[in-house]
C-alpha positions as CSV (number, residue, x, y, z in Angstrom):
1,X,0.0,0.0,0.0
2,X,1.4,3.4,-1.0
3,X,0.5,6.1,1.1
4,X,3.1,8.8,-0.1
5,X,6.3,8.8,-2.7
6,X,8.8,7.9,0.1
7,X,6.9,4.4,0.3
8,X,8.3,4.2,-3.3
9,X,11.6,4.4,-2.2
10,X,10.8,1.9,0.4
11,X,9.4,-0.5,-2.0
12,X,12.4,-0.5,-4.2
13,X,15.1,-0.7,-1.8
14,X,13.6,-3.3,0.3
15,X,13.2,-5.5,-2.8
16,X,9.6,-5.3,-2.7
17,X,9.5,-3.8,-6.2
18,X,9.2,-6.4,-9.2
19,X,9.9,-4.3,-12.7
20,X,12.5,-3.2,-14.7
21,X,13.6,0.1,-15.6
22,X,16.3,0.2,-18.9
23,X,17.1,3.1,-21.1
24,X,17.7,3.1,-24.6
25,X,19.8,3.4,-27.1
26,X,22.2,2.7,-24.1
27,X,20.8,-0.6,-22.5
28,X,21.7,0.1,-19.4
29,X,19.4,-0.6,-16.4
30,X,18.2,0.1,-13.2
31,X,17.2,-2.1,-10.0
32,X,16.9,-2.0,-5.9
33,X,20.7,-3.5,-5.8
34,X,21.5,0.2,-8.0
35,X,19.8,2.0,-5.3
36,X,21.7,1.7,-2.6
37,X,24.8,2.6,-3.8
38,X,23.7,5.7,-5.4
39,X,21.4,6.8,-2.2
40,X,24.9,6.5,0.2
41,X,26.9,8.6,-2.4
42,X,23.8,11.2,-2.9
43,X,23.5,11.4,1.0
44,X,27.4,12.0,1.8
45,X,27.5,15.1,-1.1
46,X,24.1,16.6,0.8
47,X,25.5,16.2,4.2
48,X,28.4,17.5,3.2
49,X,28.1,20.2,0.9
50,X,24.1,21.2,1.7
51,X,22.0,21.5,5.0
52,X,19.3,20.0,3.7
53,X,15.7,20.7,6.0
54,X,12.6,18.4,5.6
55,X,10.6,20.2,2.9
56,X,13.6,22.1,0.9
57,X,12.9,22.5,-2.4
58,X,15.8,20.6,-4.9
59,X,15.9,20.8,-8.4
60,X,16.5,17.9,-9.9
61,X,18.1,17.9,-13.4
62,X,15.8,14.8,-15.8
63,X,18.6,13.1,-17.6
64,X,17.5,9.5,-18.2
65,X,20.5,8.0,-16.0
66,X,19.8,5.4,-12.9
67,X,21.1,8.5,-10.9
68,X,18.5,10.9,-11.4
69,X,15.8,8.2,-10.3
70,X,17.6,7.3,-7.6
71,X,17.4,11.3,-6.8
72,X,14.4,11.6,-7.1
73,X,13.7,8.4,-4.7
74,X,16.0,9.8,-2.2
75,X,14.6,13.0,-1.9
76,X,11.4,12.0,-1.9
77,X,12.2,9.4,1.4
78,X,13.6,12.5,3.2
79,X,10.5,15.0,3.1
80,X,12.5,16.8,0.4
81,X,10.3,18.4,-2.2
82,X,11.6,18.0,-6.1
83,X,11.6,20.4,-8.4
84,X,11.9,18.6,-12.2
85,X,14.1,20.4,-14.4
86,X,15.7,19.9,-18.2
87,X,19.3,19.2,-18.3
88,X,19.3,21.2,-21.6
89,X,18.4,24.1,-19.6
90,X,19.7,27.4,-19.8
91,X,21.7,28.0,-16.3
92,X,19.7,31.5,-16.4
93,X,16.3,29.9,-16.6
94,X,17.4,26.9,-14.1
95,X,18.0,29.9,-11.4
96,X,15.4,31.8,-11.6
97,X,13.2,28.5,-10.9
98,X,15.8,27.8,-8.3
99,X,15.0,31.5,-7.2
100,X,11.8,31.2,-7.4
101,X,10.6,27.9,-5.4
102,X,14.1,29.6,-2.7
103,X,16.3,26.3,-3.7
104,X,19.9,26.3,-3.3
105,X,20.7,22.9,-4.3
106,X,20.5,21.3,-8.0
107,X,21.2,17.6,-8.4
108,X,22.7,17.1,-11.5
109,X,23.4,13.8,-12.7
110,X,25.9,12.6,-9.6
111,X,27.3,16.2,-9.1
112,X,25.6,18.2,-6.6
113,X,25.4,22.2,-7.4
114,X,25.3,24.9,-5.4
115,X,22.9,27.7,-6.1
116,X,23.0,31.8,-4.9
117,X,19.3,31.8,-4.2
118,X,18.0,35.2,-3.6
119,X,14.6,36.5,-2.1
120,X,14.4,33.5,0.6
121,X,13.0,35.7,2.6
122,X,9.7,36.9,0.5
123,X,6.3,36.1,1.1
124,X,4.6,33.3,-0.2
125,X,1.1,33.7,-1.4
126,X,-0.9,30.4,-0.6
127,X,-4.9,29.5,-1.1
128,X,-6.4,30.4,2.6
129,X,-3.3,32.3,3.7
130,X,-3.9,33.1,7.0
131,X,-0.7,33.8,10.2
132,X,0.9,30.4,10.6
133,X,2.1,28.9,13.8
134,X,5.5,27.6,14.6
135,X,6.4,24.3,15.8
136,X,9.6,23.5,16.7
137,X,10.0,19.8,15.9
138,X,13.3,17.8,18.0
139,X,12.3,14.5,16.6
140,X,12.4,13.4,12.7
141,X,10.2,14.3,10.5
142,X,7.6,12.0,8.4
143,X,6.6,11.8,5.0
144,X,2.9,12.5,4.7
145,X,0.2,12.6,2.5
146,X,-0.5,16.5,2.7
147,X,3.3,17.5,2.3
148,X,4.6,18.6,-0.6
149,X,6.6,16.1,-2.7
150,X,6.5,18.1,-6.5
151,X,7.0,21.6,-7.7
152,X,6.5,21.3,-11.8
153,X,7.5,24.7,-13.5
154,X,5.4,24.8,-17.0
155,X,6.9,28.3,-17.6
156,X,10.2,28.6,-16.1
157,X,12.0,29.9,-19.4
158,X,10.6,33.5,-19.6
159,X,11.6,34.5,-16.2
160,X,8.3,34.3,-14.8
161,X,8.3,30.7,-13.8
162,X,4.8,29.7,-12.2
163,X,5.5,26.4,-10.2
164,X,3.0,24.3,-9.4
165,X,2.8,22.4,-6.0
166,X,1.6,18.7,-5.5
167,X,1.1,17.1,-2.3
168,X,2.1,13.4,-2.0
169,X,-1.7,12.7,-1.6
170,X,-2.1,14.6,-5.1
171,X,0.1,12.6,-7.0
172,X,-0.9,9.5,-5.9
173,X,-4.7,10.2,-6.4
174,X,-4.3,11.6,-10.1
175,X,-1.5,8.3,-10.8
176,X,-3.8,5.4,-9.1
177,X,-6.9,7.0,-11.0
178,X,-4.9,7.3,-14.3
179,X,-3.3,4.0,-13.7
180,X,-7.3,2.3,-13.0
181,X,-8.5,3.3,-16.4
182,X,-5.5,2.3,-18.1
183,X,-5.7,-1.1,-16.7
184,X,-2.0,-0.8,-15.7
185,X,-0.5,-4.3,-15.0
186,X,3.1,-5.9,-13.9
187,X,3.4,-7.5,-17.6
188,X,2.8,-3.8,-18.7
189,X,6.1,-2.5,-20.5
190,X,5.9,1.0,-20.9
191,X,8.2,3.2,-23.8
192,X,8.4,6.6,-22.3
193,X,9.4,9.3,-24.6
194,X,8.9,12.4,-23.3
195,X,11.5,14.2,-20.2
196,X,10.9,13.7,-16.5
197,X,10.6,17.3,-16.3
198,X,7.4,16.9,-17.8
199,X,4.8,15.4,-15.7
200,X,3.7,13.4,-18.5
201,X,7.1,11.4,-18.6
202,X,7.5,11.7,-14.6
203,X,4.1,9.8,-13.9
204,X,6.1,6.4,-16.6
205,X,8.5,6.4,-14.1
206,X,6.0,6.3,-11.5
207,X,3.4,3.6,-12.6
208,X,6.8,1.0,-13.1
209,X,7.3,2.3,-9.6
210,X,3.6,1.7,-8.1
211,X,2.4,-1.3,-10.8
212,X,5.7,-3.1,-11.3
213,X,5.5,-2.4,-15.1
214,X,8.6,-2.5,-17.2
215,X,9.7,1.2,-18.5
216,X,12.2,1.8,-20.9
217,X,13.2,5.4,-21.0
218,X,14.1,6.9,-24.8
219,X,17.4,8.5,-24.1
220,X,17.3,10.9,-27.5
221,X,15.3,13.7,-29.0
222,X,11.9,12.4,-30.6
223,X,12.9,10.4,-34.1
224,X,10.0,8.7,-35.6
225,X,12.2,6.5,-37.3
226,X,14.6,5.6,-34.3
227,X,11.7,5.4,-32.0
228,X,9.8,2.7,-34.4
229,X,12.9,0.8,-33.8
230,X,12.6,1.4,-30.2
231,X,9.0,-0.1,-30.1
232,X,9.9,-3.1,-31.9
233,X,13.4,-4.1,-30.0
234,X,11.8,-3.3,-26.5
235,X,8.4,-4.8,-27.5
236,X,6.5,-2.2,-25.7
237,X,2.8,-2.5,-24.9
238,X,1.8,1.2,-23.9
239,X,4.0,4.1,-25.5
240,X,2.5,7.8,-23.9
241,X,3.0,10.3,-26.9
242,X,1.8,14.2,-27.7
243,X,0.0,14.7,-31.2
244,X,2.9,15.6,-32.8
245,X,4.6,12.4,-31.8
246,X,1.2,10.4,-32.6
247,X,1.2,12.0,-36.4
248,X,5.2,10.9,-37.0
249,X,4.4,7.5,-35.4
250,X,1.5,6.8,-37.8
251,X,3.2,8.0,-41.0
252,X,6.4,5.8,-39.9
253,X,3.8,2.4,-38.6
254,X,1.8,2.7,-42.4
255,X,5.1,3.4,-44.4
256,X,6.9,0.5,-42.9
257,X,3.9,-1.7,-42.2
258,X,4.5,-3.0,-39.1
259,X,2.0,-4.8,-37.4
260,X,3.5,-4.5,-34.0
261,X,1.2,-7.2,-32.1
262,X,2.7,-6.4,-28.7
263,X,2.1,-2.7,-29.2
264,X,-1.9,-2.6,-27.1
265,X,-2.3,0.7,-25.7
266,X,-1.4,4.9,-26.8
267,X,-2.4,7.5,-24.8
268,X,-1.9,11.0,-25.7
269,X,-1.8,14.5,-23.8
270,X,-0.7,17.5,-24.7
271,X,-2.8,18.9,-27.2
272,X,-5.8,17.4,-29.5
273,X,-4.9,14.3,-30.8
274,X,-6.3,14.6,-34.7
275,X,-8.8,12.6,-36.0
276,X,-6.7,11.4,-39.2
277,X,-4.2,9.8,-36.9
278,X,-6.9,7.6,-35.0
279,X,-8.3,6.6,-37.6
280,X,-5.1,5.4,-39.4
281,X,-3.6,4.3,-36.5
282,X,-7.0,2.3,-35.4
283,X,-6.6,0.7,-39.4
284,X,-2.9,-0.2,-39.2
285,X,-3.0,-1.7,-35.7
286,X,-6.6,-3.1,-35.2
287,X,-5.5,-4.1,-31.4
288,X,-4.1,-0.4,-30.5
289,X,-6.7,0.7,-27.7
290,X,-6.4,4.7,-28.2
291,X,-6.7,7.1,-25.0
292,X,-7.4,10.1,-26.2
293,X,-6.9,12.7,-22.9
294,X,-7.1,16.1,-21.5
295,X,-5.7,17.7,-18.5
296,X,-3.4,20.3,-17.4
297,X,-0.4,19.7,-14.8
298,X,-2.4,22.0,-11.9
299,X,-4.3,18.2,-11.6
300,X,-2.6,16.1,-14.2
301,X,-6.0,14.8,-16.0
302,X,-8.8,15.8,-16.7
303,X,-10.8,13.5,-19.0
304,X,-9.8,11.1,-21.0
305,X,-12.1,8.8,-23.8
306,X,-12.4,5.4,-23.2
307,X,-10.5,3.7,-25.9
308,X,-14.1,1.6,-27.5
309,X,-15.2,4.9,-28.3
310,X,-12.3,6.4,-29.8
311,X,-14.3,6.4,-33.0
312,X,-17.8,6.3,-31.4
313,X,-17.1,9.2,-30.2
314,X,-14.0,11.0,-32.5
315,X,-13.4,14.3,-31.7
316,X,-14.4,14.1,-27.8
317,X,-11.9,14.1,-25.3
318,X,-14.1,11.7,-23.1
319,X,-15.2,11.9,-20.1
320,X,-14.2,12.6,-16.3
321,X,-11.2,10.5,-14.7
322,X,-12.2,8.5,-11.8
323,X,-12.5,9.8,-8.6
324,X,-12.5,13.9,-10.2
325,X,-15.6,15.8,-10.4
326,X,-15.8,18.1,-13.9
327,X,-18.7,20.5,-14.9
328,X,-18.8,23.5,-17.3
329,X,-20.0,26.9,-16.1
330,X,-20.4,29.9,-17.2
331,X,-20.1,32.8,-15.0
332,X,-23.9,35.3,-14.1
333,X,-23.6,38.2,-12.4
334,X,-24.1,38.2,-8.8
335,X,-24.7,40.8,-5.9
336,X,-22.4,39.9,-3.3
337,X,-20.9,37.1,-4.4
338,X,-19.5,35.0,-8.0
339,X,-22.0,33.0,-8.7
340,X,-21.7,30.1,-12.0
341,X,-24.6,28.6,-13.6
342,X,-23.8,24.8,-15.3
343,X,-24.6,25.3,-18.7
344,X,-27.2,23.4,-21.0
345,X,-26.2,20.2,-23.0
346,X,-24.4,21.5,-26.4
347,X,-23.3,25.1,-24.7
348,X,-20.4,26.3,-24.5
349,X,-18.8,27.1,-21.2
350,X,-15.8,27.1,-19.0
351,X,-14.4,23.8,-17.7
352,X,-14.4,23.3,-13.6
353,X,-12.8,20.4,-12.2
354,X,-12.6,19.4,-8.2
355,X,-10.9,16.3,-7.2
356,X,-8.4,15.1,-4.6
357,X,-5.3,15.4,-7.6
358,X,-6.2,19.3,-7.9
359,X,-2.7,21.2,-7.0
360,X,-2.1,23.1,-4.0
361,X,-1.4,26.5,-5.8
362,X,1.1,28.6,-7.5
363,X,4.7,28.5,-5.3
364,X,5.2,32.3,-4.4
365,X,1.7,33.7,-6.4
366,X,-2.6,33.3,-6.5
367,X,-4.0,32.1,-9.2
368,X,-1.2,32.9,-11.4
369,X,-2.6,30.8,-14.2
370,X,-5.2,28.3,-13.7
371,X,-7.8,29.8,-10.9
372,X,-8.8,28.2,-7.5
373,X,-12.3,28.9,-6.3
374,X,-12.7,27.6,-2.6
375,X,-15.5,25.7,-1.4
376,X,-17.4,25.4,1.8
377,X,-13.8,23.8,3.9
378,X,-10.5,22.8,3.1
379,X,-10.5,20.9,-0.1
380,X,-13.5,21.7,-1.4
381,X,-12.3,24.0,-4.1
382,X,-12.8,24.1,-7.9
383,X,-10.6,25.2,-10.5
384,X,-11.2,27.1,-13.6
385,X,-9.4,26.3,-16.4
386,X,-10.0,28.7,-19.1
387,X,-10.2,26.5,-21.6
388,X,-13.9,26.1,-23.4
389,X,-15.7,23.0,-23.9
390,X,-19.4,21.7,-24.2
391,X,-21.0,18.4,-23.5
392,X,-23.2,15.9,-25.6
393,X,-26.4,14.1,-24.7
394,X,-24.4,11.3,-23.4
395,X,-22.2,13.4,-21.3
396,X,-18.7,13.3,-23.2
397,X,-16.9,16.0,-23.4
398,X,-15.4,18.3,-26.7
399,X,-12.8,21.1,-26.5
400,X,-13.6,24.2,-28.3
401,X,-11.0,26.8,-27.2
402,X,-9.0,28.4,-24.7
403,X,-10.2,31.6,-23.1
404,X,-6.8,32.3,-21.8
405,X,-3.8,33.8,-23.5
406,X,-2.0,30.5,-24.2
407,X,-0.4,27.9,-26.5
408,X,-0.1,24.6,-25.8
409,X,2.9,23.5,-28.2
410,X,3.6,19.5,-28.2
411,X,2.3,19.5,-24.7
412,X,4.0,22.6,-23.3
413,X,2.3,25.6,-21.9
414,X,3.7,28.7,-23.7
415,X,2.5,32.0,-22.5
416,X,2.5,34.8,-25.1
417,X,2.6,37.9,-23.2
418,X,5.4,36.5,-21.2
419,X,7.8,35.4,-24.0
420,X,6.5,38.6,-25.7
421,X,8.6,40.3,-23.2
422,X,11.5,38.5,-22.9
423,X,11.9,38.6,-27.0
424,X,11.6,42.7,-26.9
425,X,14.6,42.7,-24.5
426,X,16.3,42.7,-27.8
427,X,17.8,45.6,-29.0
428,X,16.8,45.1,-32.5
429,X,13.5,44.3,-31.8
430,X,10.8,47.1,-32.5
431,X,7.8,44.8,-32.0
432,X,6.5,41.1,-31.9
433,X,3.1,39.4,-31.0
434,X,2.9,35.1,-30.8
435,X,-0.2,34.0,-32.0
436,X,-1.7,30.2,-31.9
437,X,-1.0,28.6,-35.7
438,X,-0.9,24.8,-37.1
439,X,2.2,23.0,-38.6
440,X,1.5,20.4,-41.7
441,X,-0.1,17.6,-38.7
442,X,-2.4,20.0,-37.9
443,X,-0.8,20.1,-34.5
444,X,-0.9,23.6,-32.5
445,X,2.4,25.8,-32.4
446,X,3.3,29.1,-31.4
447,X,4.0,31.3,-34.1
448,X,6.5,34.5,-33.3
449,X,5.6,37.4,-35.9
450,X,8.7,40.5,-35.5
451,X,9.0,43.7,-36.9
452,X,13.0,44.5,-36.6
453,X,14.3,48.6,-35.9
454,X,16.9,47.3,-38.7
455,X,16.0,44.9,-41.6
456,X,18.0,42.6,-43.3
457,X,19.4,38.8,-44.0
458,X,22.7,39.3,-41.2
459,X,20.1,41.1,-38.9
460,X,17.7,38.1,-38.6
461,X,20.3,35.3,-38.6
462,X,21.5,37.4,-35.5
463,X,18.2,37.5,-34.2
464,X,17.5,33.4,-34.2
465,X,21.0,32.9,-32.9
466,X,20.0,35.1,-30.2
467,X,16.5,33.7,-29.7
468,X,17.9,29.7,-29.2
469,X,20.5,30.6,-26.2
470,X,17.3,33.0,-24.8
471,X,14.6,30.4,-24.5
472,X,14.2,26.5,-24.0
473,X,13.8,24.2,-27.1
474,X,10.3,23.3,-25.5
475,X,8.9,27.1,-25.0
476,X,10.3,28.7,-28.2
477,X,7.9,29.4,-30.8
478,X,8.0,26.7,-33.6
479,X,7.7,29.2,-36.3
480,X,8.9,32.6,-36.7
481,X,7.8,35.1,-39.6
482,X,9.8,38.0,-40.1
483,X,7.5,41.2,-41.0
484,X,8.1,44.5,-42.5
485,X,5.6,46.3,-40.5
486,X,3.2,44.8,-37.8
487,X,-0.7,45.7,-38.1
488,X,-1.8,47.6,-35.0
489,X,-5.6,48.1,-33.7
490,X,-6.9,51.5,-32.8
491,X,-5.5,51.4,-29.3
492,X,-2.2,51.1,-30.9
493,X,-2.1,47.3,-29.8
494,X,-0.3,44.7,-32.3
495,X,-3.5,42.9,-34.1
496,X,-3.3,39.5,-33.8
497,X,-6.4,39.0,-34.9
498,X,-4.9,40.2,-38.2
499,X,-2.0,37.8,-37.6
500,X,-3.5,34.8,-37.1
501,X,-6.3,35.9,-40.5
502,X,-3.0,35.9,-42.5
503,X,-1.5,32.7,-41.3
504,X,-4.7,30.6,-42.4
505,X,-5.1,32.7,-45.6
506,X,-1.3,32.2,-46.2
């Protein structure tokens, strides 16, 4: 029975765990006998070199290594709460996470760095804030459901990082739901392509952890063609993928023809997974069970469609996960108080979701993204998503929109106004707006549109040079158009409307 992550680390170095864990291209693997070791050596560098308190914040660098499980494991047996980072990371971005969440310590692979921290000393803005007591504990500490045991950053490259916190009880509600209607399973082997910075990788590692599954961790960049080969030599059952992954995949399975027989279950997150691809994919592998999904990492998932009506149903993203409550409101206007009135079957309305995976806010900030409504006590509290969707007469779920500022590119949050401001930091810059687009899947990107004070072939070339060592791989725009001069509305604003007219007339 797991009752937080440190009985994970338990279970594995007590020999209670019964999977397997390899990494490929490089074939190396992970076991209990592994953890040990790496847990004495990770322990002598933190008692040496870091005074590390029950409930410090660590970021943890997501190479697919034994070593950064094993950090992960550690931490989370000591009360220690991890903050997932990419090792690809600019060391700019990676402090002002480290900044923000007040860590000082990074594990990196098996070196442990130390980190000049400022603002440790600011307030923190938390749901119910109200004057806290101190306790002055003598005895140790023990894990519990209601710490802390994640901070995921899903902005952290445009200087604003907004980090989301998850309890131990959080993370184990959203995995053991996901994991029910998955029908997870100790013969499950699981091909996990995407980083453990993203919680969408992180919860692989997890349900080999919790189920005993098999997990082989894809070492590289997405390839469609190297990851084929990866299906086939590790005989995965279950491969998690984003739509852009799922459209490769597909083209790859039908231009090979592969039947793959072992190959059962896809899920998908990230974005909408297109109807073309389930259909192919449902044509060229007749046993492929399709989980088309929705959530956001402030409570992991949302919805997802069971995979007999993937085509019953195409289009929907399903309905509720078990164990979370969703509805769709939309807001009237009260006298004293906000008041939201469920809408009628086929209207269109904002999603609410309330369940025991929903986050415990924004590290530092309210409502920074995603807003919290609270309920009548404690954990009684809804959150509003932003994103638009309306219901059929059987109750399934379809998205329609997003009524916040943001791009969800291959599974990452981008936000606009943000990056905006980071990208006009550049001398040569005398505007630019991002506005939502499509690439040739049909998959949604970012789209960076700039208006430079000085044209030309050197001046751009500078500009993209400039723009790969200023923002992560994952939250730079996918496409960027250079313009001569950018539209502007009659309050002098860039028109993205205009922008984004252009880009599907183009």
């Amino acid at each position: 029975m797991l009752f937080t992550l440190a009985d994970l680390f338990h279970k594995v170095s007590e020999g209670n765990w019964q999977g397997q864990i390899s990494f490929y291209p490089s074939a190396k693997r992970f076991d209990f006998t592994d953890l040990e070791s790496y847990c004495d050596q990770l322990k002598s560098r933190l008692d040496s070199q870091a005074n590390l308190k029950f409930g410090d914040a660590v970021l943890v660098t997501d190479e697919p290594t034994p070593q950064t499980l094993a950090n992960m494991l550690y931490l989370w047996s000591k009360g220690a709460v991890v903050v997932p980072v990419r090792h690809t990371m600019s060391e700019q971005a990676r402090l002002a996470i480290a900044q923000d969440c007040h860590a000082s310590v990074c594990l990196h692979g098996d070196s442990l760095i130390r980190l000049d921290t400022l603002n440790k000393n600011q307030d923190k803005v938390f749901l119910n804030q109200q004057v806290k007591p101190t306790f002055n504990i003598k005895t140790e500490r023990r894990v519990s459901g209601s710490d802390l045991a994640l901070i995921i950053y899903t902005s952290g490259s445009t200087g604003k990082p907004k980090g989301i916190m998850l309890s131990h009880a959080n993370v184990l509600n959203a995995m053991f739901s996901i994991g029910n209607y998955l029908s997870l399973h100790p013969e499950e082997h699981i091909l996990c392509l995407s980083p453990l910075s993203f919680d969408y990788g992180l919860y692989q590692l997890l349900f080999s952890l919790a189920y005993d599954c098999q997990l082989t961790l894809f070492e590289g960049d997405f390839h469609p063609i190297k990851v084929l080969k990866a299906l086939e030599l590790s005989q995965a059952s279950l491969v998690p993928v984003v739509p852009a992954m799922a459209s490769a995949l597909a083209k790859m399975i039908q231009t090979f023809k592969k039947p793959l027989p072992h190959f059962k279950k896809l899920t998908n997150t990230g974005g909408h997974l297109a109807e073309d691809n389930i259909r192919l994919l449902s044509e060229l592998l007749p046993q492929l069970q399709i989980f088309a999904m929705y959530g956001l990492t402030e409570c992991k998932r949302a919805l997802y469609l069971p995979p007999e009506d993937s085509l019953r149903k195409l289009g929907s993203v399903g309905v509720p996960i078990p164990g979370l409550e969703a509805k769709i409101f939309n807001p009237v206007k009260g006298e004293k108080e906000s008041v939201f009135n469920e809408v009628e079957q086929g209207e269109i309305g904002e999603l609410f979701i309330r369940g025991a995976s929903l986050m415990q806010g924004y590290f530092g900030m309210a409502n920074a993204g995603a807003c919290i409504l609270a309920g009548d006590y404690r954990d009684d509290n809804w959150l509003a998503t932003g994103d638009l969707f309306s219901q059929d007469e059987d109750g399934y779920f379809f998205f329609k929109g997003r009524s916040k500022d943001l791009i969800k590119q291959a599974g990452f949050c981008l936000y606009p106004a943000e990056l905006e401001s980071q990208i006009e930091l550049h001398p040569n810059v005398f505007l630019c707006a991002i506005v939502p687009h499509k690439d040739r899947w049909g998959d949604e990107i970012a789209c960076l549109n700039v208006q430079l004070i000085n044209p030309g072939v050197e001046q751009e070339k500078a500009f993209r040079d400039w723009l790969t060592t200023q923002i992560e791989d994952n939250y730079r725009p996918r496409q960027l158009i250079f313009i001569d001069e950018l539209a502007l509305t009659q309050n002098s604003k860039v028109d993205k409307q205009h922008l984004m007219a252009s880009l599907s007339t183009g």
